[in-house]
N, C-alpha and C positions, 0 to 999 in steps of 0.2 A: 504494500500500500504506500501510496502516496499521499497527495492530495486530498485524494479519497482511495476507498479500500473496491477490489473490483475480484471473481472470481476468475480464475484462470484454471488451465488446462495443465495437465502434468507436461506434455507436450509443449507448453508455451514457456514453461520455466527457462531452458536455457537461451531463451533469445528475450530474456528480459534487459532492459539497459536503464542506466540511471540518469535522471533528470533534473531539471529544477525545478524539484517537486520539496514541501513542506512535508512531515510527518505526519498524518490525520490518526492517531493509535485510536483512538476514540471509534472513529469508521472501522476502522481493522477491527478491533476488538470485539464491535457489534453486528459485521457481516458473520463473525464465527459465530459468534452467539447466537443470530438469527439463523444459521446453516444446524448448528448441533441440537437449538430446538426440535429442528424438523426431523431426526434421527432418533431412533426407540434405546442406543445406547445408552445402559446405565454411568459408564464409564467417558465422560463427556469433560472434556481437556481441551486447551489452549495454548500451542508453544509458540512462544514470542523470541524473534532475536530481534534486537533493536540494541541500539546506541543508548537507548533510554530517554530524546528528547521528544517530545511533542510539540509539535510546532504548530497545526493547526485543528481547527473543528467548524462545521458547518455549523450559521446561526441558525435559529428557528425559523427567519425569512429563507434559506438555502442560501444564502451570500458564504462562501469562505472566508473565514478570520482565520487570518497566519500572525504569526510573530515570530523568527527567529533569532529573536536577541532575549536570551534567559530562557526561564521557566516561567511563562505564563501562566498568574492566576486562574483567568477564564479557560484558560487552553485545561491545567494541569485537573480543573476540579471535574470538568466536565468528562476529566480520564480516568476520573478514578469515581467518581460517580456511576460509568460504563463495567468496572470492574466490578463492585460490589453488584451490579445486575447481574453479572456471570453469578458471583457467586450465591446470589440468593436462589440461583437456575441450577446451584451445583454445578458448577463450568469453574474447574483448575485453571489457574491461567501458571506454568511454569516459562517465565524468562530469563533469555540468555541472553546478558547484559555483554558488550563489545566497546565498553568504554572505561574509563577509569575518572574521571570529572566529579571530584568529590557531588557538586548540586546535581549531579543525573541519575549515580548511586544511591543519594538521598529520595529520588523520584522511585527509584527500581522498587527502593525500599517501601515508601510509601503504598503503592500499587497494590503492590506483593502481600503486606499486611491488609490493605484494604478488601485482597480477593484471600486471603488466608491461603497463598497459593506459593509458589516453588520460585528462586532466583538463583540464577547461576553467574558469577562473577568474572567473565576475562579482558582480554584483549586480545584485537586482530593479531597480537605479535607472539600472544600466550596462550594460542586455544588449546593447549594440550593442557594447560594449569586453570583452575578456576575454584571459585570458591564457591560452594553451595551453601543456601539456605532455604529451611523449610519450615515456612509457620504454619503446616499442618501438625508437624509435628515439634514444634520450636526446637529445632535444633541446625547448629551452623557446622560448617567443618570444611576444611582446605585439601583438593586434589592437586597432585602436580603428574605429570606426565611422564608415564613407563614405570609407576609403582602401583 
């Protein structure tokens, strides 16, 4: 997702490209939501890799409001408002955080408690090492790679 969050094809994954596109996790978060409704699974899960920033969300007129400088109030509440819908749907939301920015960790975290749901902690430079946390079961603990 970008801009906004849109369903694709396994097929269409590797000819995806990056743009100058805003972050919408909000739209993401609630196309799955809306997709895993529709599904009689009881096991109904959400894996997120993200940088951890939100940058935008459609107002209630459908106008896109972005902001890419910080963490946006209106942006960050209206994402974790989206989260706690998962989880009252019972929808894990488990994210794999690719940034290390103390304020975006701070966000991962928020989230994560907000959906009582899984965070994994690396960097593009460390994805063999990361740090899990899981406030299903509140417990934290650090991987590192080939042990």
């Amino acid at each position: 997702f970008g801009d906004d969050a849109k369903l694709m094809s396994i097929n269409e994954l590797p000819f995806l490209t990056v743009g100058p596109y805003h972050t919408n996790t909000k739209a993401g978060l609630q196309l799955a939501r809306n997709l895993l409704r529709r599904k009689g699974n009881a096991n109904k899960q959400i894996f997120m890799v993200t940088d951890g920033k939100p940058s935008a969300i459609f107002e209630p007129s459908g106008k896109l409001y972005k902001n890419s400088f910080g963490l946006d109030p209106k942006i960050v509440n209206k994402t974790l408002d989206e989260a706690v819908a998962c989880r009252r749907e019972k929808i894990t939301i488990t994210t794999f955080m690719v940034a290390r920015d103390p304020y975006l960790i701070n966000f991962v975290e928020e989230l994560t408690k907000a959906n009582q749901g899984r965070a994994y902690y690396s960097s593009l430079n460390t994805l063999g090492e990361f740090v899990f946390v899981d406030y299903i079961r509140n417990r934290r603990k650090k991987f590192t790679g080939g042990r």
